[in-house]
C-alpha positions in Angstrom: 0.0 0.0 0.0 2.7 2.3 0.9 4.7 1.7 -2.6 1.3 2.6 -4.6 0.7 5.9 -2.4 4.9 6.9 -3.3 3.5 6.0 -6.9 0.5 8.1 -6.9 2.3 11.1 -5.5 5.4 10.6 -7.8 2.5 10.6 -11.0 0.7 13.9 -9.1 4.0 15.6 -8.9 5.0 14.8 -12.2 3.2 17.5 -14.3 3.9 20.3 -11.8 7.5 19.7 -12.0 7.4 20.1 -15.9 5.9 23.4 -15.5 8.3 24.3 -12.7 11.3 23.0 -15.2 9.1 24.9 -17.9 9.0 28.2 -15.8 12.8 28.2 -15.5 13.7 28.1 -18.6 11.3 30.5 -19.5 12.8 33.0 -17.1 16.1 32.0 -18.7 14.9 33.0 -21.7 13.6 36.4 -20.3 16.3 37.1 -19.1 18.4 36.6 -22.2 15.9 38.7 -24.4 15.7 41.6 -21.9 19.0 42.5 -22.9 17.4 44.9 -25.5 14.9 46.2 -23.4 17.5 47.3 -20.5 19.3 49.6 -23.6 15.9 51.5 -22.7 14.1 50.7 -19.8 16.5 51.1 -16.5 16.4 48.6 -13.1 16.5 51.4 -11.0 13.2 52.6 -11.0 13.7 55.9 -12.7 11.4 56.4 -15.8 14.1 57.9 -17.7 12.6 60.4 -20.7 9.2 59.0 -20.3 10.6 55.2 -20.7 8.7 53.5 -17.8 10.2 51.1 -15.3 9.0 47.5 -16.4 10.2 45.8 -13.6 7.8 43.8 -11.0 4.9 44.2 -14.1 2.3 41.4 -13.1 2.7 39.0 -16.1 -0.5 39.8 -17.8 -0.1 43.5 -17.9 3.2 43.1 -19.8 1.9 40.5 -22.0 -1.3 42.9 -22.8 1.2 45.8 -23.1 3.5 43.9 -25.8 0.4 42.6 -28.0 -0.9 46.2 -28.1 3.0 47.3 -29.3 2.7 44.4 -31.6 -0.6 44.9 -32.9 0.2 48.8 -33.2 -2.2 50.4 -30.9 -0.3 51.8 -28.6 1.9 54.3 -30.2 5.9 54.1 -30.0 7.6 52.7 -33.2 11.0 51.7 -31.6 8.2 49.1 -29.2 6.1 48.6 -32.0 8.7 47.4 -34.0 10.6 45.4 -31.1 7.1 43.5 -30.0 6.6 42.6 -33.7 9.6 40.9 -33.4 8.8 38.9 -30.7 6.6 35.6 -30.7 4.2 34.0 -28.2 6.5 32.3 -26.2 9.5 35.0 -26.0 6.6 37.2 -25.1 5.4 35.5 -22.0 9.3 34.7 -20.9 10.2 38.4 -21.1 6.8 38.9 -19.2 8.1 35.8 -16.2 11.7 37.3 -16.3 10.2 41.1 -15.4 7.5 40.3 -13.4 9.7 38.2 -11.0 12.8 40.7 -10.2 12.4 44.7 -9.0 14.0 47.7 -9.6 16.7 48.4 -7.8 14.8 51.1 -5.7 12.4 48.2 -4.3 14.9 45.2 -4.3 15.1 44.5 -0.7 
């Protein structure tokens, strides 16, 4: 009985650590592609001539914000033509990678 129950936990846990594994390299991937965007958009919290601090974004709001660059209604070519770029997936890593870290002026 015992071996079964270490089997049925082992099949539970499976999937979640596949998204955790999944999550990770996601962030990885963030955090390669926000090379670019840190050319721009500073850690330390300053909006720096009207460039906004993307740091700590919840996930969605970034990933809202990059589909409106992409889809060209919100207005700023050098985004515009940076979120066309982009795909799905590089979207939503760049989205985990900012929405996990801070700027600088709330890192604790």
């Amino acid at each position: 009985m015992q071996k079964w129950r270490e089997v049925s936990l082992a099949l539970v846990a499976l999937p979640l650590l596949g998204e955790a594994a999944a999550f990770a390299r996601d962030r990885e991937l963030g955090q390669y592609l926000s090379t670019e965007c840190l050319t721009c958009h500073r850690q330390s919290g300053q909006a720096v001539g009207g460039i906004p601090q993307i740091f700590g974004w919840p996930e969605d709001q970034f990933i809202a914000v990059m589909h409106a660059y992409k889809l060209s209604q919100r207005d700023n070519p050098v985004m515009q033509a940076i979120a066309g770029r982009l795909n799905e997936d590089e979207i939503a890593a760049l989205a985990a990678y900012f929405g996990e870290i801070h700027s600088s002026s709330t890192a604790k």
